[in-house]
N, C-alpha and C positions, 0 to 999 in steps of 0.2 A: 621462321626463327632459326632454323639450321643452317640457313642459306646464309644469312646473317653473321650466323657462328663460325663457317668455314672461311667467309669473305673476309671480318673483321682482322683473323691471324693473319691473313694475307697482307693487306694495306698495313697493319703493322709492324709484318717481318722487311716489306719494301721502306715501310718510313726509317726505320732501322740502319739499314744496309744502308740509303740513303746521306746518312747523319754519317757513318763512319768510311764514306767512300765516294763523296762525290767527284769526285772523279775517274770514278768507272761507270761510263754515262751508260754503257750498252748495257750491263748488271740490271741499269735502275729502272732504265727502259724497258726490258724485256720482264721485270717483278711490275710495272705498272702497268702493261700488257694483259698482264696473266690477270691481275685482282680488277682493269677493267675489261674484262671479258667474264667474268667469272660475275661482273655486277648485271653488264647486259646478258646475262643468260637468262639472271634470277628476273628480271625484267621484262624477258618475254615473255615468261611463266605468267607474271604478275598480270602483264598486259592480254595474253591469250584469252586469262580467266574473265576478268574486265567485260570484252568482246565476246568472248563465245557465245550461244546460244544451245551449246551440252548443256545438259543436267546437272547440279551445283553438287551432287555427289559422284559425277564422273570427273569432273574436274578436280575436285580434292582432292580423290586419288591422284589422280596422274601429278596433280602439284606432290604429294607425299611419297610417289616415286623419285619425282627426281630430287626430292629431300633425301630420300633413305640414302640415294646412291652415293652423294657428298656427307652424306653422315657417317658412314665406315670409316671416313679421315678420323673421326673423334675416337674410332678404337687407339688410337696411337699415344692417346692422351689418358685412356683410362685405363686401358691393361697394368703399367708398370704400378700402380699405387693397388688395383686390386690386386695384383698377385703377389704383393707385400703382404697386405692382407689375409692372404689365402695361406702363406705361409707363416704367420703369426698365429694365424686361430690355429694349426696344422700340426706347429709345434709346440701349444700349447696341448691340446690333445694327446700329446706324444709324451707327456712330464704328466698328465693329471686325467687317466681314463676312468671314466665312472667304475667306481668298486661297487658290483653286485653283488656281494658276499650277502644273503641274506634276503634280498631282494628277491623278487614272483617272477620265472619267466611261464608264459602259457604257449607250448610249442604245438601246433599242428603237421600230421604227416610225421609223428617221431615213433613210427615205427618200424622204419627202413631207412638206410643210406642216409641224406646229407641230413633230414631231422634229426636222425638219432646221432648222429657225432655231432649234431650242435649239442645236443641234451646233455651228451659228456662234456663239453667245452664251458656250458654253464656250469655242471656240477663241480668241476676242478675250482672252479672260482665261488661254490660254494651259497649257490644260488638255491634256492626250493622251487620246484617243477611243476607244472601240471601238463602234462604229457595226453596227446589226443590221437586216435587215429578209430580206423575201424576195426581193425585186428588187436584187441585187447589183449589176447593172448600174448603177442609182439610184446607188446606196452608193457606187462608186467614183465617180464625178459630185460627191454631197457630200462626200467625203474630198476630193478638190483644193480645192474650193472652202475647205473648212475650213481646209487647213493653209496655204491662199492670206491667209487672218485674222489666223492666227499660232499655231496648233495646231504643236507641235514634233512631234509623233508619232500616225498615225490610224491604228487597223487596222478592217479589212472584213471582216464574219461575215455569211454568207447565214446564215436562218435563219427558223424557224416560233416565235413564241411558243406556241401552240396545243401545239406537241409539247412536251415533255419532256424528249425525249433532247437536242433541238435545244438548248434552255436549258442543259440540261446541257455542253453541247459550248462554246457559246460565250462561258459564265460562265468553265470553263476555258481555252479559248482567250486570254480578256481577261489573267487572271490569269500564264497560263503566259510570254505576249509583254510585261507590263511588270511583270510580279512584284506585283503590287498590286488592291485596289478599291476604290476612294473615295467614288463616288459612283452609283448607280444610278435610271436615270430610264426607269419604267416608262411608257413614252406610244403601243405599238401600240396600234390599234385601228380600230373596223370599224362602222357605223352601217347601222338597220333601220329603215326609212319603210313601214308598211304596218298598218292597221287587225285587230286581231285575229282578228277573225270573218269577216273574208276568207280568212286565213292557211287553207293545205288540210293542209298535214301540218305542225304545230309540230316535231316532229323538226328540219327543215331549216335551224332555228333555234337548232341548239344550238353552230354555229359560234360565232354572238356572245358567249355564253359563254365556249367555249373561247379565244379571244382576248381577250375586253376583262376579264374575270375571271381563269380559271385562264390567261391569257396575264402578268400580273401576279403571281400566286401563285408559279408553278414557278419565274420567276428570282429570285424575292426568297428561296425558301425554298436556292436553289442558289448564292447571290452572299453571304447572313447571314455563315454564318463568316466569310470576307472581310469583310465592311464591322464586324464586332464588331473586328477585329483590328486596323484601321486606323480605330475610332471613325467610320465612314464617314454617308452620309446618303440616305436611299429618298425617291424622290420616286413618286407613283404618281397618275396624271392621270385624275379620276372625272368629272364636267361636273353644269352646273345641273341637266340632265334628272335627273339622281339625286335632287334633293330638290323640282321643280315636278312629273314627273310628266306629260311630254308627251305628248297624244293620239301619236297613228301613232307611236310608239314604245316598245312596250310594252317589248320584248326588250333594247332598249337601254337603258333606265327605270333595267330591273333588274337588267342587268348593270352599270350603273356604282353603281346603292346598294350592290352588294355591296360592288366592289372599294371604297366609301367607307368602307362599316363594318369590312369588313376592316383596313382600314387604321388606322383608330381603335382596331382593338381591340391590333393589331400594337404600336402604341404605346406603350398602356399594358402591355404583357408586357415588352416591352424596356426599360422607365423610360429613362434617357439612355445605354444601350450605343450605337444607332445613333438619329437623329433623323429622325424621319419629315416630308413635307411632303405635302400632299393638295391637288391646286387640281380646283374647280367650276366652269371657265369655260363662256359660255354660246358664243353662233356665234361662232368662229374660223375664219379663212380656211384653207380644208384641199380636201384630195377630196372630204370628206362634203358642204363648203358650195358645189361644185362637180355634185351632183348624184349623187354615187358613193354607193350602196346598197345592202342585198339587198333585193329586192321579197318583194310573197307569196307568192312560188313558192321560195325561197331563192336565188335567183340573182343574181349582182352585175350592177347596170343604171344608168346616167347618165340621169336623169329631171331637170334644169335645169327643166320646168316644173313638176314637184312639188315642188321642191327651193324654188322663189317662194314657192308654197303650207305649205310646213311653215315656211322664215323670216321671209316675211309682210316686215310694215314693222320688224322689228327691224334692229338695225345690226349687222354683222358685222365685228368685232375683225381688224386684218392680226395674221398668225401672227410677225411678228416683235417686235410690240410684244408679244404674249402671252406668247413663247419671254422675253425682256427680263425679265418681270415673273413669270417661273416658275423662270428662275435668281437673281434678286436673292432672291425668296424661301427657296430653299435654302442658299444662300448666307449668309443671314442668321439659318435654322435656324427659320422661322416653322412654323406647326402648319399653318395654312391660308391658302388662294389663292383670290379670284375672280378673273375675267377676263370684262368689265370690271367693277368694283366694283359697279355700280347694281344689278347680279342679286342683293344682299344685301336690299335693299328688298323685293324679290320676295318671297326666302326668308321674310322676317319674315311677309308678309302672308299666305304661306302655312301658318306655323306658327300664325298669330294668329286668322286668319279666312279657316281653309278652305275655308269657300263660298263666298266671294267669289273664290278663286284657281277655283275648280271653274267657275264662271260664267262667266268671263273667258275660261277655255281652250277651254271650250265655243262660245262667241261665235267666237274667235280661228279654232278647227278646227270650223268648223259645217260638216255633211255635205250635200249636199244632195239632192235627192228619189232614193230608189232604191238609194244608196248610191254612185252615181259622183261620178268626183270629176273629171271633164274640166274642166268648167264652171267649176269653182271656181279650181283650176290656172289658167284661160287666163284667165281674172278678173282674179286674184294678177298674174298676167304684165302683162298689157294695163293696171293701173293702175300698177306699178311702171315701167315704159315711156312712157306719157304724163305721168304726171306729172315723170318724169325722178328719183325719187326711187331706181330702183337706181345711178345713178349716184353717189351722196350714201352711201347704206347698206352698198352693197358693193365692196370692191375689185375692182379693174381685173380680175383675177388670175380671179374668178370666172365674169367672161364668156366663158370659153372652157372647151369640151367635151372639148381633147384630154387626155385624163388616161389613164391605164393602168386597166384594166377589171380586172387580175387581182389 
């Protein structure tokens, strides 16, 4: 049927020209050339399948191949009417953002960096919290502060993503103290800086997993009834790494493609019962951009000088512009988020021209003799330093170690 669809515009654009130009015979002949060549193609296809004695589902591919390839014609026909489209719904969104005033957000991981400026970001718009982490301590620190914004009502759940029960407990909790769930903004998580073939027991690595994956899964699968019921909106925070692919971070790599694709696929099961939002931000100012990590051994360690080394000369985002620009997007019920936009340019050249992004990163994380990487570390350091450019790339916020280890 594709073959059909690209052929028919063909013999029609010739009948065309035809009727308004008969006498430009060479025109007519060279458009009746094209569309019968383009019929005996589909023809031999037709006829190969007929004859062959392949296997009726090796053939179908290969017929669906060279469908697909004359199918990219039809991009030409559909891009300008969707991307009307896309900027119709775009601009409406832009005139009419859902008001949360009042409304439940349930934040996980708001007790550090980009949770906790989201928890501000809601509060200002007057939203009531239920704010989750492990450090309850933290939590009650950001509850003041929140309802210091204009949050009318915060509750505090200590709490593991990684467990289950936990999720369990404090999806209920949310729901039981304000009767409701509006909004849920999946943002714990946990970052791995360590070269694979160093790693001694991969086992020790399946923490990242369980938090930055199944720490996302269990509250979305335990908050759904809630947020179907209330039309509500999942927000669920994956990063660039998920689609560049960054050296010394394998574990992280691949736990944030999941929770991406997860997420995509979430989407499309629910169609518009709850609206999903997914952001790919690249360095945000956090614990991670502060040096907090598990190493090779799986243990959590503040490495500031490998932490030079894995950001290098990129510029690292403050977490309140990020938090800003992860609520407007919810808010406005977008599909997806970068943070900052220009990691889009990346994506493309990595989809386009894979070796080239392969090269780059290789350059960027080049190893050096023996596999240590001191050298390289106090390098990254000692040029960011003189030249003064950590000053310029990273906030103030970053230069200091005292962060919580656990």
């Amino acid at each position: 049927m594709l073959a059909y669809a690209v052929s028919l515009p063909s013999l029609l654009a010739c009948s065309a020209r035809q009727n308004r130009a008969e006498a430009i015979s060479g025109g007519v002949s060279s458009c009746r050339r094209s569309a019968a060549m383009e019929m005996l193609s589909m023809l031999k296809v037709g006829y190969t399948i007929l004859r062959s004695e392949t296997p009726a589902t090796d053939l179908i591919n290969s017929f669906m191949d060279w469908a697909a390839r004359r199918s990219l014609l039809l991009l030409a026909v559909f891009l300008p009417p969707y991307y009307i489209y896309k900027l119709t719904t775009a601009a409406f969104a832009v005139v009419a953002p859902e008001d949360v005033a009042g409304k439940v957000v349930l934040i996980t991981g708001a007790s550090s960096g980009i949770g906790e400026q989201i928890a501000y970001q809601y509060a200002k718009k007057r939203s009531r919290l239920a704010l989750v982490a492990r450090r309850e301590a933290n939590l009650h620190d950001v509850a003041a502060k929140a309802k210091d914004a204009g949050s009318p009502d915060v509750l505090v759940v200590a709490g593991d993503v990684a467990n289950p029960e936990d999720c369990k407990r404090f999806v209920q909790a949310t729901v039981e103290h304000f009767g409701q769930l509006d909004h849920l903004v999946n943002n714990a998580g946990v970052a791995s800086v360590c070269w694979f073939e160093e790693v001694p027991n991969v086992a020790d690595f399946k923490q990242v997993l369980a938090i930055n994956f199944w720490g996302t899964v269990h509250p979305t699968q335990c908050a759904l009834p809630h947020l179907k019921k209330s039309g509500g909106k999942i927000f669920a925070n994956s990063s660039a790494a998920a689609v560049l692919g960054m050296p010394r971070m394998s574990f992280y790599n691949a736990s944030k493609a999941a929770v991406l694709n997860f997420f995509e696929t979430l989407r499309m099961e629910l169609h518009d019962e709850v609206g999903v939002t997914i952001a790919t931000p690249g360095w945000i100012e956090s614990e991670m951009t502060k040096g907090k990590h598990l190493s090779k051994d799986g243990t959590m360690k503040v490495d500031q000088d490998l932490r030079d080394a894995q950001v290098g000369l990129l510029p690292v985002v403050r977490a309140e512009r990020c938090a800003e620009a992860i609520v407007d997007a919810v808010c406005r019920g977008r599909r997806h988020l970068t943070v900052p936009l220009w990691y889009r340019a990346l994506f493309l050249w990595r989809m386009l021209a894979p070796e080239v992004g392969d090269f780059t990163q290789r350059v960027f994380y080049r190893r050096t003799a023996g596999g240590s990487h001191g050298d390289q570390q106090a390098k990254a350091r000692r040029f960011l330093e003189a030249t003064g450019a950590k000053g310029v790339l990273q906030p103030a916020s970053l230069q200091s170690s005292d962060i919580k280890r656990d």
